[in-house]
MIZA-916955 format. One record per residue (C-alpha): residue in one letter; x, y, z negated. Coordinates in steps of 0.05 Angstrom, whole numbers, plus 32768, in hexadecimal, padded with zeros to 4 digits. Each point is the difference from the previous one (the first is absolute). Layout:
aXYZ...
END
This chain:
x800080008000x804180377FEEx801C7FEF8039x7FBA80038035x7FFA80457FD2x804A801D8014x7FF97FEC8051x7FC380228001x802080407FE6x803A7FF98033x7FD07FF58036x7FD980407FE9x8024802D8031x7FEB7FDA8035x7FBA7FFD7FF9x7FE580328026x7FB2801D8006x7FE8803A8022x7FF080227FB3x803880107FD4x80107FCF7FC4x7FE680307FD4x7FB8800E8022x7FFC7FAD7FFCx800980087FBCx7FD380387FF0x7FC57FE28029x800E7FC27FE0x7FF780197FBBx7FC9802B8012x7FDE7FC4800Ax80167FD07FC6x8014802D7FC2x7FC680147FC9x7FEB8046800Dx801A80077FBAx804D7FFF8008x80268037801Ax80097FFC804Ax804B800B8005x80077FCA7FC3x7FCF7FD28033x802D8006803Dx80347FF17FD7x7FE87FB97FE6x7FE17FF68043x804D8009801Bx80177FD67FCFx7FDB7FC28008x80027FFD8048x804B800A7FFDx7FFE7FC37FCDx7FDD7FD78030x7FC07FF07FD5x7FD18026803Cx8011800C8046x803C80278007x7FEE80238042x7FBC80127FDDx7FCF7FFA803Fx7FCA80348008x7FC27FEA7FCFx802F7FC87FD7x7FD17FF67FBDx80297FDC7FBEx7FE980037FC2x802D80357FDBx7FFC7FE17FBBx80147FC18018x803F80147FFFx800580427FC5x7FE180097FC2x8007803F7FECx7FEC803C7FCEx8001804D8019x8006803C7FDFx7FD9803B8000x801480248046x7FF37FAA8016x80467FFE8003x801D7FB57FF3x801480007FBEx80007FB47FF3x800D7FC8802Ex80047FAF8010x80157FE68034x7FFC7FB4801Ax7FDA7FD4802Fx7FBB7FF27FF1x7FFF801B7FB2x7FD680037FD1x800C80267FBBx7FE080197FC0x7FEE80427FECx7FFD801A7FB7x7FC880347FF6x802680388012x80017FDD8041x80467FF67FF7x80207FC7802Ax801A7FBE7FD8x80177FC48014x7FFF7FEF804Cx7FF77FB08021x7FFD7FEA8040x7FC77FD8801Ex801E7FB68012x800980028041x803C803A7FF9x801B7FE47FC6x80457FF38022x80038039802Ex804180367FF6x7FFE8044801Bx803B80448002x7FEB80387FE5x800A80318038x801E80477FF4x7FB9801B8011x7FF47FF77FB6x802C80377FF1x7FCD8033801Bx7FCC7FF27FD0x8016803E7FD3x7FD980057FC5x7FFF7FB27FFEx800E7FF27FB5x7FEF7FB97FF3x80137FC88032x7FEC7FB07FFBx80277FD38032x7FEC7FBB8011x80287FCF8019x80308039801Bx80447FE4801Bx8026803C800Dx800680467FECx8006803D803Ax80428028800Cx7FEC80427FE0x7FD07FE97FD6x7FF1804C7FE4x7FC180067FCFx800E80417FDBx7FBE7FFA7FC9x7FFA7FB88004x80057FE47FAEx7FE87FB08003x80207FCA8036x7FDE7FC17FFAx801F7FC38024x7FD47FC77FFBx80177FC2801Fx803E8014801Ax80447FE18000x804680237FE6x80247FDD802Bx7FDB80288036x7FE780397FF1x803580247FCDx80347FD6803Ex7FE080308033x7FFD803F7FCCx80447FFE7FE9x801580318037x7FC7801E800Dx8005804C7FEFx7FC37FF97FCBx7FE480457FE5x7FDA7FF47FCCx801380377FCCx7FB97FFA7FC8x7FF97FB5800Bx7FFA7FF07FB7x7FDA7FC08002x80137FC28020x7FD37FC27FFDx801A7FB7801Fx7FC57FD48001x80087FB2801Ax803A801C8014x803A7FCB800Bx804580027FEEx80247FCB8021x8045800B7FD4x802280247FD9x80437FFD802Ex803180418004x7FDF800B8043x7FC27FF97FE9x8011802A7FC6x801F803A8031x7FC680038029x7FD680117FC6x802E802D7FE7x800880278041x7FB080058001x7FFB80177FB1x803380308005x7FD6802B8027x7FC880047FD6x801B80377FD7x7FBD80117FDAx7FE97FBB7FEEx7FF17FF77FB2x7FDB7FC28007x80017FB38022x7FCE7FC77FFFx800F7FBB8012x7FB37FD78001x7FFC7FB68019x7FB97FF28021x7FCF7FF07FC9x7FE47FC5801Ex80457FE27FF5x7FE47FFD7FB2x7FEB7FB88001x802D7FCB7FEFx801A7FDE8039x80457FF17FF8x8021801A8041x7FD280457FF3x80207FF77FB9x80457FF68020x800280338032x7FE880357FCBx80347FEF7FD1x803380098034x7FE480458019x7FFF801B7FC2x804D7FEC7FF2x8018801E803Cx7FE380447FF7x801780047FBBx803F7FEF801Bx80018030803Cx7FEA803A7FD7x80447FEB7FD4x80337FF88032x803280378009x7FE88014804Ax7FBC80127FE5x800D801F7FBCx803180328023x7FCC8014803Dx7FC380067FCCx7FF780497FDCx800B7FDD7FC0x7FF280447FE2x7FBA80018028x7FE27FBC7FF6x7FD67FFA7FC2x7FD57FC88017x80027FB7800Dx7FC27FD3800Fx80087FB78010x7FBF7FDD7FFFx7FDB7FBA8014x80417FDA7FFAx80187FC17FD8x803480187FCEx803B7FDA7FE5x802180047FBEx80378013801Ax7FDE803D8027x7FE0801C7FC0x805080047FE8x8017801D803Bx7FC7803C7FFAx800B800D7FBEx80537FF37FF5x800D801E804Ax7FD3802D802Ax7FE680277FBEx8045800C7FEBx80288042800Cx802E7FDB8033x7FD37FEA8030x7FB680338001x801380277FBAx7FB5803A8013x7FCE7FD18000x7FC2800D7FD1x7FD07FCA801Cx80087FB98019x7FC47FD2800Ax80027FC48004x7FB77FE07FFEx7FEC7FC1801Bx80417FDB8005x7FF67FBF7FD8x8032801C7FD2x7FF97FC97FB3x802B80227FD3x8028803A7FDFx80277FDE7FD3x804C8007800Dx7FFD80408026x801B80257FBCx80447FE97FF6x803B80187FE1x801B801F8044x7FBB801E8010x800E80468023x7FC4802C8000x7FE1802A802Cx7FEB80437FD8x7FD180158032x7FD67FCA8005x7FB280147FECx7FD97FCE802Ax80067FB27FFEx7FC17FE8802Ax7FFF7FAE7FE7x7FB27FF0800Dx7FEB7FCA8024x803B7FD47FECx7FF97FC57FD2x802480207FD0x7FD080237FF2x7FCA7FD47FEDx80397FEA7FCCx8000804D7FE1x7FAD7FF18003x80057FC37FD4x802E80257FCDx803F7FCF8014x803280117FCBx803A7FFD8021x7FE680318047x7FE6802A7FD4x804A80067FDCx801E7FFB8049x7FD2803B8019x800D802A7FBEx804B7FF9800Dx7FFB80218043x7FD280327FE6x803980147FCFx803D7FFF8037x7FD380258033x7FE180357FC6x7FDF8029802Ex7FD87FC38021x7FB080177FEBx7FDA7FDA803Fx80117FB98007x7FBA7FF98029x7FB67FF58009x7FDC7FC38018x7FD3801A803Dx7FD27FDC8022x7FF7800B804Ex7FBF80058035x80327FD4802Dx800E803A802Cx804C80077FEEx80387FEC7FD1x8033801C7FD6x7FF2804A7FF9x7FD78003804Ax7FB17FF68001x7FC480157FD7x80047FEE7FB2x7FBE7FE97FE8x800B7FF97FB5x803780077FCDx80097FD37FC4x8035800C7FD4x802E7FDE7FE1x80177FFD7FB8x803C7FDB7FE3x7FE880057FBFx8018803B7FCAx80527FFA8004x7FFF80068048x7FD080398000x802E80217FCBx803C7FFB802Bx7FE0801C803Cx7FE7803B7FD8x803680137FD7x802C7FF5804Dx7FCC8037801Dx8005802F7FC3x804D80038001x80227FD27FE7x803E7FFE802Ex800380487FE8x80167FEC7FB3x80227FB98005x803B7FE5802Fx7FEB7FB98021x80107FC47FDBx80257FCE8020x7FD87FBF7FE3x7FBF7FF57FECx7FE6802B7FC7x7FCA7FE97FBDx7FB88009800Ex7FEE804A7FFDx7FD880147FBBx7FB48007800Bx7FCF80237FDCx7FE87FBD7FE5x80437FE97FEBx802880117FC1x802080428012x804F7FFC8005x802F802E8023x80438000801Ax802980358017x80067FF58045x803980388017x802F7FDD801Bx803E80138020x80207FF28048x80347FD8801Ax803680317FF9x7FE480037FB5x7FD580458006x7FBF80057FE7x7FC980108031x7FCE80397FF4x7FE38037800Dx800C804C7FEAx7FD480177FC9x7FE680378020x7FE77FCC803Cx7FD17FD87FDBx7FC280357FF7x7FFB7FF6804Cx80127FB47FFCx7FCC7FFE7FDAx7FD0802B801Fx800B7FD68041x7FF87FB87FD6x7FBD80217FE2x7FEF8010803Ax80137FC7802Ex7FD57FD27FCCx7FC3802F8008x7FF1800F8048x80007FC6802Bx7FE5801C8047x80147FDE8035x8029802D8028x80037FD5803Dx7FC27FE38012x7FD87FC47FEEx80417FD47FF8x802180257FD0x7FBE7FFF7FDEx7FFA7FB28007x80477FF97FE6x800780277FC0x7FBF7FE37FE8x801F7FC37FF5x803280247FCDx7FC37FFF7FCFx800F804F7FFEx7FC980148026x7FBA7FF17FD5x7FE4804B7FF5x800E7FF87FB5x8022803D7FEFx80167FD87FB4x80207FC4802Fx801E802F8031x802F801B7FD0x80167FB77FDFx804480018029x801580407FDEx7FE57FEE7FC5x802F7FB98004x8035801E801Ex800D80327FC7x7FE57FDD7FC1x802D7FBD801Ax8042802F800Dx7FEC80327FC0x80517FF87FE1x8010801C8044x7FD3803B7FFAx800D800D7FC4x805380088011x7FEB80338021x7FDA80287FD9
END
């Protein structure tokens, strides 16, 4: 099919008509594109999928296809094409903004590889861009406001091949999704062709790796294959080629989703790509839906912690269902990584879906949340109010933190560093420390949109009790008072 694609486009010249190539087009989408999208935008897909090959290319007078065949797509207000998916015979689901999710093919093109051609660059105020099945990037691929690439069952060993010297423009791209997406190894070649492709996606703060959901059920090869998937990303995103291309002071975010996770890839998370060595800025990392059994033995002595960690998304893992049944020794496992990562307040929500997507895509129909019982919910409350603010991170697993039902004892939890310094804060910093703890426990708005909201519910902070909302203040001084009080 690439290579049917790329003779057309060298035979283009040569087809001749008595209109012009662009009157062909114009007439063409006159004819085909909703009244609804801009007319220049129109011409522009028109263009495109003719020069693909999925209509005619020499567009005879009257050709009729059926446009969203082909596109799904979202415009803005001037009906300007502001979102976009592109494959052979798609379909997709919408949220109720109308914004597009997840795209699949009908059967019959579920094998079928296509170039992107240059055209695509043209599409101006394009800022969200789906690509199914897509074997090769264009030369020049220039998308000045584009912010989301989505390559959905594409292969690295093709498509970041063909990008790697590719002058790619793509200065706000901050969000990079690879969905069924397959990495055939983890070779230095492989490795460089990644690299080459990251390294020019100065602006991106956040990548998602998601295996096909469908994949869930048991079958050992599907079990195989996932486990192997997973392992290979976690090792690309650690090899030296693709630490040194990625803005390591940009990314913030990792997703990996739908996979089968090994022991040993829990380790390599937490003990490697958290660390300040490998991805030392990132403040959320989900990892939901990954099979993952246990925590225990991610704390060790030689634990190096990430200090800007505030999100660790764990539902829909099995682990989970542990926490649920009060399993001592999670529950100790998950407490210890609470301590080390002491900003950590969101560790997740259990959400249930209409079907229509996965992961953070699609319509959420209800929310239950989850509670770990009364230590956990401690932790993650006295993490939200502050706590990183007046206490360095243990390196081991720390007692069971005093609750208001327990026998109130104290310790004196200023510690000192490495070098043998103490950590804290100037005296005349904490009215504002505190101000911002206070304040932090209080309002709970969610600042960006419904997910946000969906997220810090599960923190237990968020109940419109104005007593309850000011607990992790409350815990966080009464439980450090000998601290407070050295500085009074």
């Amino acid at each position: 099919m690439a290579e049917q694609q790329q003779q057309r486009q060298r035979q283009s010249q040569s087809n001749t008509t008595t209109r012009s190539r662009a009157q062909l087009v114009k007439d063409a989408a006159r004819n085909n594109v909703p009244e609804e999208v801009d007319c220049i935008d129109g011409s522009i897909i028109t263009d495109l999928l003719s020069t693909i090959g999925w209509i005619d290319y020499d567009l005879p007078e009257g050709i009729i296809f059926d446009f969203q065949h082909f596109t799904k797509y979202k415009l803005d207000k001037k009906g300007r094409i502001a979102q976009l998916a592109l494959g052979q015979g798609l379909y997709t689901t919408k949220d109720q903004n109308g914004t597009i999710g997840w795209i699949s093919p009908t059967p019959e093109f579920s094998n079928i590889s296509w170039i992107l051609p240059k055209l695509i660059s043209r599409l101006t105020e394009l800022k969200e861009l789906i690509l199914w099945k897509c074997s090769s990037l264009p030369e020049n691929f220039d998308l000045p406001k584009l912010r989301l690439l989505v390559l959905q069952n594409c292969d690295s060993a093709q498509i970041f091949k063909s990008s790697s010297n590719n002058n790619i423009k793509l200065p706000v791209l901050d969000k990079l999704i690879l969905r069924e997406f397959n990495i055939s190894n983890t070779s230095t070649t492989n490795a460089s062709y990644v690299s080459n492709f990251l390294k020019q996606l100065p602006s991106l703060a956040r990548i998602e790796y998601i295996d096909d959901v469908k994949q869930a059920d048991e079958k050992r090869s599907c079990c195989d294959r996932s486990r192997r998937s997973c392992t290979l990303f976690l090792q690309l995103l650690l090899s030296k080629e693709c630490c040194n291309a990625i803005n390591r002071n940009k990314l913030v975010n990792i997703g990996i989703y739908n996979f089968k996770m090994t022991s040993d890839d829990v380790q390599l998370i937490f003990n490697k790509l958290l660390t300040t060595e490998y991805y030392p800025n990132i403040t959320g990392i989900a990892l939901q839906n990954n099979g993952i059994e246990t925590f225990q033995g991610v704390v060790s002595e030689n634990f190096i912690v990430n200090r800007t960690l505030v999100k660790l998304l764990i539902d829909g893992n099995p682990v989970t269902e542990k926490l649920l049944d009060n399993d001592k020794n999670e529950q100790d496992a998950l407490l210890s990584i609470l301590s080390n990562y002491n900003r950590v307040s969101c560790i997740g929500s259990e959400v249930i879906s209409n079907g229509s997507g996965s992961g953070s895509v699609g319509r959420w129909e209800s929310i239950k949340l989850k509670r770990y019982g009364p230590n956990i919910d401690y932790a993650l409350r006295i993490n939200y109010a502050g706590r990183t603010l007046i206490e360095n991170v243990p390196l081991l697993p720390v007692p069971v933190p005093v609750l208001p039902s327990a026998v109130m004892t104290v310790t004196n939890t200023t510690t000192t560093d490495a070098d043998g310094t103490r950590s804290s804060i100037p005296l005349s910093l904490w009215p504002i420390v505190l101000e911002r703890s206070a304040n932090n426990a209080a309002t709970q708005k969610p600042r960006l949109g419904s997910s946000t909201l969906r997220l810090r519910r599960s923190t237990g902070l968020l109940n419109g009790n104005n007593k309850n909302q000011h607990t992790g203040l409350y815990y966080l001084i009464r439980n450090n008072l000998p601290f407070f009080e050295n500085l009074i």
